[in-house]
C-alpha positions in Angstrom: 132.8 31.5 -88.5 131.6 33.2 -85.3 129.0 30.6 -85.4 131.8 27.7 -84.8 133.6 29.5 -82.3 131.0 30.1 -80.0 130.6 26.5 -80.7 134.0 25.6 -79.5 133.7 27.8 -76.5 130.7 26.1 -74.9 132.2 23.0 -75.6 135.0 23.9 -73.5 133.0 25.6 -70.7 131.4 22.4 -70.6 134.2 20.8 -70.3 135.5 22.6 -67.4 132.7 22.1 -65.3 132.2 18.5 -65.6 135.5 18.3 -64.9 134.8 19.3 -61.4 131.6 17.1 -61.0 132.9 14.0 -59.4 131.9 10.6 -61.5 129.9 8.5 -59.3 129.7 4.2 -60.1 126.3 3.3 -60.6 124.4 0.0 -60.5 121.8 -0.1 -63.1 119.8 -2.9 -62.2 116.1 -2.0 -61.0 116.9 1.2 -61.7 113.4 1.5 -63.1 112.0 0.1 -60.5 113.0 2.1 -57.7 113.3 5.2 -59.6 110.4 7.4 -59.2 111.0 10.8 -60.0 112.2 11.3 -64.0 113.3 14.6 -65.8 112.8 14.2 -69.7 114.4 16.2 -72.0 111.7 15.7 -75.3 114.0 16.3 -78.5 114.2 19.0 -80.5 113.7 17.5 -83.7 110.1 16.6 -85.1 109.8 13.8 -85.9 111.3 12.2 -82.6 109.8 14.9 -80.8 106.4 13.2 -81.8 108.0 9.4 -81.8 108.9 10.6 -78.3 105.6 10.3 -76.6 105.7 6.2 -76.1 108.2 7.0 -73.2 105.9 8.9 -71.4 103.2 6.6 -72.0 105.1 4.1 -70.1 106.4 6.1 -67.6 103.0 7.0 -66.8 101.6 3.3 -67.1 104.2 2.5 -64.7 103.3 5.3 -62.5 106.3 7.1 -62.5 106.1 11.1 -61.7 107.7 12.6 -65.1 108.9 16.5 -65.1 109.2 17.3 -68.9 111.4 19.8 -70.3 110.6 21.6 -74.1 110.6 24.4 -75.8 107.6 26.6 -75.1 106.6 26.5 -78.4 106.2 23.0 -78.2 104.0 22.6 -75.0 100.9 22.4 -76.8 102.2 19.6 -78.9 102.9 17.8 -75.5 99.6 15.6 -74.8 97.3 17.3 -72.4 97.7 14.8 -69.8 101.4 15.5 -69.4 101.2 19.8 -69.8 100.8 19.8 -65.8 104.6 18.8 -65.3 105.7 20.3 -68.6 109.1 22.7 -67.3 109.2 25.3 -70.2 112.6 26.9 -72.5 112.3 30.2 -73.8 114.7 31.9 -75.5 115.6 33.7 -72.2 116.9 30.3 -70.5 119.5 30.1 -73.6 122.7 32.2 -73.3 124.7 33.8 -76.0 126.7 30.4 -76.4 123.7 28.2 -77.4 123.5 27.2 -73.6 121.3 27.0 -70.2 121.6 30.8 -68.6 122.3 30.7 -64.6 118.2 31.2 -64.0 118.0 27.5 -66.0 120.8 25.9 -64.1 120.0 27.1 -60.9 116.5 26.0 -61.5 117.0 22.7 -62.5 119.8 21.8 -60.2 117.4 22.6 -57.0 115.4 19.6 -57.6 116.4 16.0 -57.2 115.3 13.3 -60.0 116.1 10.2 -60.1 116.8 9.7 -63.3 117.4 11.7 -66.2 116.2 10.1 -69.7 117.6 12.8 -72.7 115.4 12.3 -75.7 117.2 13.7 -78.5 119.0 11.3 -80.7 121.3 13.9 -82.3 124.3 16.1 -80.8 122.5 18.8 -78.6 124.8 20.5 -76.5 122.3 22.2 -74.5 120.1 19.1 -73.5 123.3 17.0 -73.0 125.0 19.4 -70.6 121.0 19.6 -69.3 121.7 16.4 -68.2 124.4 17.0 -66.0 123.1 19.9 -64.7 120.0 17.9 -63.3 120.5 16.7 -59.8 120.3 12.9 -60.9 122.7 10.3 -60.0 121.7 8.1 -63.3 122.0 9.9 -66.6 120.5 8.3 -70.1 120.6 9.0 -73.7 121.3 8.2 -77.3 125.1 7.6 -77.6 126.3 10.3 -80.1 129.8 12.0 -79.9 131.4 12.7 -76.8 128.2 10.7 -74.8 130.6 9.1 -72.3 131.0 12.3 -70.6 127.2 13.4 -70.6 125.9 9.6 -69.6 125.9 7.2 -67.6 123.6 4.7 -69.2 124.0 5.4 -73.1 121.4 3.6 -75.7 122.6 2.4 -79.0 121.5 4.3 -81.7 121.6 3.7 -85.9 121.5 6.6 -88.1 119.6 4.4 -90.3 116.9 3.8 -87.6 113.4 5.8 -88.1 113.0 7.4 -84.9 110.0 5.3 -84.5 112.2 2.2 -84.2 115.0 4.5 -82.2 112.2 5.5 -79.6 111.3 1.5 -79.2 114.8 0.3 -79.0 115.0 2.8 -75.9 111.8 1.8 -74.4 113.1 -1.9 -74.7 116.2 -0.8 -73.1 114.3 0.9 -70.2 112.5 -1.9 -69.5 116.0 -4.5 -69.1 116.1 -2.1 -66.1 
């Protein structure tokens, strides 16, 4: 019960505050192209944590300079040639309300991406308001409930997908752009 309210109290501090955020139009094509700088929020569950990695592959191919956000406990997981820009989440940077603490969002609203592509496939209230937080005018992800206010650029997404097809689908997507 406690659980659900806290819940239903992030969700309206969320609310609030991207209420004040002003929604910017975007153009989408060559996005890719002229985007340089990416934040990547890896997901939290494991197997499309480690279905994941193909966007970073890519990203890397394509020489793209890739700041990756995970849960410390998870940075070894990350390949070694990606641990250099790995940004890690303790439990510290989580407040009592399941989301970032003011050290996290001041953090991550100090730098400027480009782009923001959010990894996780299933509701995550913390990555998704992550998202916003971000200084990046273009904002991507899975759709999932309530995406339209977290996104920008929302990729479709199946239930019935493995995330190994999920993952490709998105890298397909990425590369429209």
């Amino acid at each position: 019960m406690i659980g659900i309210i806290k819940d239903k109290i992030a969700q309206s501090m969320i609310n609030w505050k991207l209420k004040e955020k002003p929604k910017e139009r975007q153009t989408f094509t060559g996005f890719l192209k002229k985007s340089f700088n990416f934040l990547i929020l890896l997901p939290e569950d494991e197997h499309d944590f480690n279905n994941s990695f193909n966007i970073l592959k890519y990203l890397d191919d394509n020489r793209k300079v890739m700041w990756i956000l995970t849960n410390d406990f998870r940075v070894s997981l990350v390949p070694i040639k990606y641990r250099h820009h790995v940004i890690e989440i303790t439990l510290e940077d989580i407040n009592k309300f399941k989301l970032p603490n003011k050290k996290l969002e001041e953090k991550l609203s100090s730098l400027f991406f480009n782009a923001v592509l959010d990894l996780n496939r299933k509701d995550n209230l913390f990555y998704s308001y992550i998202s916003n937080i971000a200084n990046a005018p273009i904002r991507v992800g899975f759709q999932k409930n309530d995406s339209d206010k977290f996104y920008n650029l929302q990729i479709m997404n199946n239930i019935i997908y493995t995330p190994e097809v999920s993952y490709k689908n998105f890298l397909n997507c990425l590369r429209m752009f």
